[in-house]
C-alpha positions as CSV (number, residue, x, y, z in Angstrom):
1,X,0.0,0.0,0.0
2,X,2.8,2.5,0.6
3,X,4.8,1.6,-2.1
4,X,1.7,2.2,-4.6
5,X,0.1,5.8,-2.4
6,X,4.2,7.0,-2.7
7,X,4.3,6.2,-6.4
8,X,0.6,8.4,-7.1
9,X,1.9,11.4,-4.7
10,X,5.3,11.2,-6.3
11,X,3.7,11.5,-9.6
12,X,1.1,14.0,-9.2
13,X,3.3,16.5,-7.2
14,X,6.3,16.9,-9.6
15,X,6.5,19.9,-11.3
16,X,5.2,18.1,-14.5
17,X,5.3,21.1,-17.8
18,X,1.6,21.2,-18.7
19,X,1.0,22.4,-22.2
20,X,-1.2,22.9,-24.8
21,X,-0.5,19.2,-25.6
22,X,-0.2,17.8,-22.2
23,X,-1.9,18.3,-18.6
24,X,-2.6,16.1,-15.5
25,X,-4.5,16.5,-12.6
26,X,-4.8,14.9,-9.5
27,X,-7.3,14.4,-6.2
28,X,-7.8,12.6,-3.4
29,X,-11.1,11.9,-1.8
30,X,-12.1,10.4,1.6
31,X,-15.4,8.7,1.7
32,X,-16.7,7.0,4.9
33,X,-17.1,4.0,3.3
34,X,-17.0,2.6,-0.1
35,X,-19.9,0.9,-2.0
36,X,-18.5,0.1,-5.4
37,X,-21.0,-0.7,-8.2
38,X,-23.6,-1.2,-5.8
39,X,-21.0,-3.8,-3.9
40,X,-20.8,-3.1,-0.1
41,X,-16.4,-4.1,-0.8
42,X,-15.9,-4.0,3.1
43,X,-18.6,-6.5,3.8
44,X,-19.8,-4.2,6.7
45,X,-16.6,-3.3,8.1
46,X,-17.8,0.0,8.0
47,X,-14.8,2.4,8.1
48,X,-13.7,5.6,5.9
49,X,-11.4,5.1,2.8
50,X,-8.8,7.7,1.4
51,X,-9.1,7.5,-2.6
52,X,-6.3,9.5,-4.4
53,X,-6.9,9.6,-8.0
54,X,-3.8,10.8,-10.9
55,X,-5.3,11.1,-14.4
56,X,-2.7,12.4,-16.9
57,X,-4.2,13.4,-20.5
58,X,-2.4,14.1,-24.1
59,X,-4.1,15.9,-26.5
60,X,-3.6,14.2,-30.4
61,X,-6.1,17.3,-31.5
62,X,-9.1,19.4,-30.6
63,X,-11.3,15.8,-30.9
64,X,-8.9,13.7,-29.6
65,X,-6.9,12.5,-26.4
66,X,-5.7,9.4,-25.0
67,X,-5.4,9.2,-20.6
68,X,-3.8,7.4,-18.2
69,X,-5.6,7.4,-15.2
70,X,-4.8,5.5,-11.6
71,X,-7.8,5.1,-8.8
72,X,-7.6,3.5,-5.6
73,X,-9.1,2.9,-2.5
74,X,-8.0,1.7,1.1
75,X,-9.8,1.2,3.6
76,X,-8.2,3.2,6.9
77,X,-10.1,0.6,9.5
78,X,-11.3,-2.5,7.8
79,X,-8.7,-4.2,5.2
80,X,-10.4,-4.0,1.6
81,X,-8.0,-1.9,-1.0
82,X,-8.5,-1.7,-4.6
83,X,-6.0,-0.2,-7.6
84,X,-7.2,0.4,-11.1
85,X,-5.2,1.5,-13.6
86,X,-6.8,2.3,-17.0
87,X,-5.5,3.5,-20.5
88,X,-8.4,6.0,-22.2
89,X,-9.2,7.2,-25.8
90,X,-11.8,10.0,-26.1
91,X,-13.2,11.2,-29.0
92,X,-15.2,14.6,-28.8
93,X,-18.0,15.7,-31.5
94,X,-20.7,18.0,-31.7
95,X,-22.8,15.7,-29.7
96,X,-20.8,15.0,-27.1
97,X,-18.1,12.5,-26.2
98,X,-17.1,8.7,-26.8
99,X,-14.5,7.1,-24.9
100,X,-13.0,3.5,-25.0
101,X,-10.9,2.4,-21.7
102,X,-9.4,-0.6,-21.0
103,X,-9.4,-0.9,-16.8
104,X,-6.5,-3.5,-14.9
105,X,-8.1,-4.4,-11.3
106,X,-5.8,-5.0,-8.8
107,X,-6.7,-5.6,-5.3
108,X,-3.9,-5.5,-2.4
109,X,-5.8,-6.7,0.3
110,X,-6.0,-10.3,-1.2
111,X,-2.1,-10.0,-0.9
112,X,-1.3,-11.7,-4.0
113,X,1.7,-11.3,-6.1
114,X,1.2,-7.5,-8.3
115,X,3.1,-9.7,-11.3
116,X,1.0,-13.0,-11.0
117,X,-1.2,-12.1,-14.4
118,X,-3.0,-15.2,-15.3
119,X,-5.9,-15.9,-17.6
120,X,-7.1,-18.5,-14.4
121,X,-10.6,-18.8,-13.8
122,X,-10.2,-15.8,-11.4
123,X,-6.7,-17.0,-9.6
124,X,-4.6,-14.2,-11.1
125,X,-4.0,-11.2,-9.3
126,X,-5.3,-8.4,-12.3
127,X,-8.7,-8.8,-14.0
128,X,-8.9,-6.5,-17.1
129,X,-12.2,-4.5,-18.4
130,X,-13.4,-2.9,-21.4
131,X,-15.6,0.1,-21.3
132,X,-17.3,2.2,-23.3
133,X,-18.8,5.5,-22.2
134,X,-20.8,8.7,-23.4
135,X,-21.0,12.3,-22.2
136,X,-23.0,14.2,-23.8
137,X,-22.8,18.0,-24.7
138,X,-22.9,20.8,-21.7
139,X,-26.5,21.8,-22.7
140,X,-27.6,17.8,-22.0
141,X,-24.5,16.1,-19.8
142,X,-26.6,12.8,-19.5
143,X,-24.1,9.8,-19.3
144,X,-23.4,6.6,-19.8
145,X,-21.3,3.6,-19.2
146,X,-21.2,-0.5,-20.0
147,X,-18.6,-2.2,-19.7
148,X,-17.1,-6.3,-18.9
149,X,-14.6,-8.1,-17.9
150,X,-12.1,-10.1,-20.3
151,X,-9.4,-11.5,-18.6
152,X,-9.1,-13.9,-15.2
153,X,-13.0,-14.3,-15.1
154,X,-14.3,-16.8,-12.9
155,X,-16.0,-19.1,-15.5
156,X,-19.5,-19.4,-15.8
157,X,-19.8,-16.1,-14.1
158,X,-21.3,-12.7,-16.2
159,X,-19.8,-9.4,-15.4
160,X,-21.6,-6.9,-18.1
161,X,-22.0,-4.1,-16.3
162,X,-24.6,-0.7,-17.8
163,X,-24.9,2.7,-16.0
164,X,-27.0,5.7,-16.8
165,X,-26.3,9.1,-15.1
166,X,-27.2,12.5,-14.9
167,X,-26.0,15.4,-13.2
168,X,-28.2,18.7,-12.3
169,X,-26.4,22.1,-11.7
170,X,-27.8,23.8,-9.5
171,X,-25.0,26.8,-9.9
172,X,-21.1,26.9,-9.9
173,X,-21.0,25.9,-6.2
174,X,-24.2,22.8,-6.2
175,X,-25.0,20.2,-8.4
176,X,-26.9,16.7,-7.6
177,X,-26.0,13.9,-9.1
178,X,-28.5,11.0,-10.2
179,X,-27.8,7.6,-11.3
180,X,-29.0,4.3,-11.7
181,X,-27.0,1.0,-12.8
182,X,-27.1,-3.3,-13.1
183,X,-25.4,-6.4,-14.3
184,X,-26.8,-9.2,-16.0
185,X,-26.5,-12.6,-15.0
186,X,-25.0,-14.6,-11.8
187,X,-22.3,-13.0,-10.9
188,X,-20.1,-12.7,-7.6
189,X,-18.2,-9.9,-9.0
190,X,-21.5,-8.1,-8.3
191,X,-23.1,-10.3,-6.1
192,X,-25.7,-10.9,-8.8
193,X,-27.8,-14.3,-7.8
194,X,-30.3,-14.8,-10.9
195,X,-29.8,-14.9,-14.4
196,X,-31.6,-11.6,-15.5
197,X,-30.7,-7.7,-15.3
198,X,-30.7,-6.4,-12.0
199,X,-30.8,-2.9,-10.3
200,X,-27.5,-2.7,-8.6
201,X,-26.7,1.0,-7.7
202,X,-28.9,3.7,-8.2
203,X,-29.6,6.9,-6.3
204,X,-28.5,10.3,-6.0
205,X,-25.0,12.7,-4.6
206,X,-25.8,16.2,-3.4
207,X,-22.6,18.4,-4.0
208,X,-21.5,21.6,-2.6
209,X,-17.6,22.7,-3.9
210,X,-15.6,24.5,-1.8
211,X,-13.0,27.6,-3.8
212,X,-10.1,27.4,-2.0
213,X,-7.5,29.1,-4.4
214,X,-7.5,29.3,-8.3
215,X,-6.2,25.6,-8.7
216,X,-7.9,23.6,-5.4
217,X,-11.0,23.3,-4.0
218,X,-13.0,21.2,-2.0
219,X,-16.0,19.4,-2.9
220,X,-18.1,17.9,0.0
221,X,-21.0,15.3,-1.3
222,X,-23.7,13.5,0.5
223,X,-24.5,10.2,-1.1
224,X,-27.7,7.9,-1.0
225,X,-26.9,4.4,-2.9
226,X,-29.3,1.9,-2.9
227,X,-29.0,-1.9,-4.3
228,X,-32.9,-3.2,-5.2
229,X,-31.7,-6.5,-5.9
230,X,-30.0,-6.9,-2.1
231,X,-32.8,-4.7,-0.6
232,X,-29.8,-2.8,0.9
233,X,-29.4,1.2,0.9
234,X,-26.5,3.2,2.0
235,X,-25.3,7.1,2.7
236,X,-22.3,8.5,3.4
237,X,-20.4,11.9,3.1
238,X,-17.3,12.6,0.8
239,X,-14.6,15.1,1.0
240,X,-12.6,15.9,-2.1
241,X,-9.3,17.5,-2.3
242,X,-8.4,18.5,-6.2
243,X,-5.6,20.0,-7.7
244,X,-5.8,20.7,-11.6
């Protein structure tokens, strides 16, 4: 864990020359507990989680830029850490934006070796996914996400993943967030237990941002997630610090 936190605080605090081609920015966010995808991760351990996220962007041309972007979480109490590493295309058009990512899961807690990639019916240490996403324009900022795993799958198991979004601006300082998301088919990767879609994660953030200086601020957000399939709901409260 320290080893990997150093490496994304190393990165994001040299004095990297952001251009017309190049930028980066970086955040780190701590959540009182972390419900991925609908997924309590901690298995009610509850406990807060620091999150520090790098994203660093090249710009081909005004429609076009490829990412690399590093999330994780770990939890400060309970045990449960994640580290995703993805590689990102975007394309923008008039109509908004199309990206393709492919996403390496990696998850330190299970203590497995960081080089022991294997295609093994879930026994390696990375799982890979492919995503696609949507944003549309400013005027209509609705978004959209599907992605599934391709590598190290357990077999048998589905992990198709769909997510709708849409975020409301109230005015530079609020905005609410609304979303609503499943998986098809038995899956423990989303504790899925029948062969249909199911409602995973849906619900709602409240945000309120914080201007500290030109380049930081600090968003606060109250969450409500709720997973109809489990019949289990969650909230929580998020503090954001982001440097750009």
């Amino acid at each position: 864990m320290k080893i990997i936190l150093l490496f994304q605080f190393i990165i994001s605090t040299a004095l990297l020359a952001q251009d017309d081609k190049f930028n980066y920015d970086f955040n780190a966010t701590l959540t009182s507990r972390f419900i991925g995808r609908g997924v309590d991760c901690s298995k009610q351990n509850f406990g807060p989680h620091i999150q520090p996220t790098l994203n660093l962007n090249y710009k081909l041309d005004d429609s076009n830029i490829l990412s690399l972007s590093t999330w994780s979480t770990w939890g400060l109490i309970n045990e449960y850490s994640e580290l995703n590493i993805s590689a990102i295309y975007a394309y923008s058009f008039k109509f908004g934006e199309i990206s393709l990512a492919i996403t390496d899961y990696y998850f330190p807690y299970l203590k497995m070796p960081f080089l022991k990639i294997q295609n093994n019916n879930g026994e390696g240490s990375h799982t890979f996914d492919a995503a696609i996403s949507y944003l549309g324009p400013e005027s209509f900022p609705i978004n959209f996400t599907a992605s599934n795993n391709f590598y190290n799958n357990i077999e048998g198991e589905k992990t198709f993943y769909s997510e709708i979004g849409f975020p409301l601006e109230i005015n530079d300082k609020i905005s609410v967030d609304t979303f609503i998301g499943g998986a098809l088919g038995k899956s423990s990767w989303y504790e899925v237990e029948s062969n249909k879609f199911e409602i995973i994660h849906t619900g709602f953030s409240f945000n309120y941002k914080i201007k500290l200086m030109d380049n930081f601020s600090l968003p606060v957000s109250l969450w409500f997630i709720a997973n109809p399939h489990q019949n289990k709901n969650y909230t929580g409260v998020s503090f954001s610090f982001t440097y750009n």
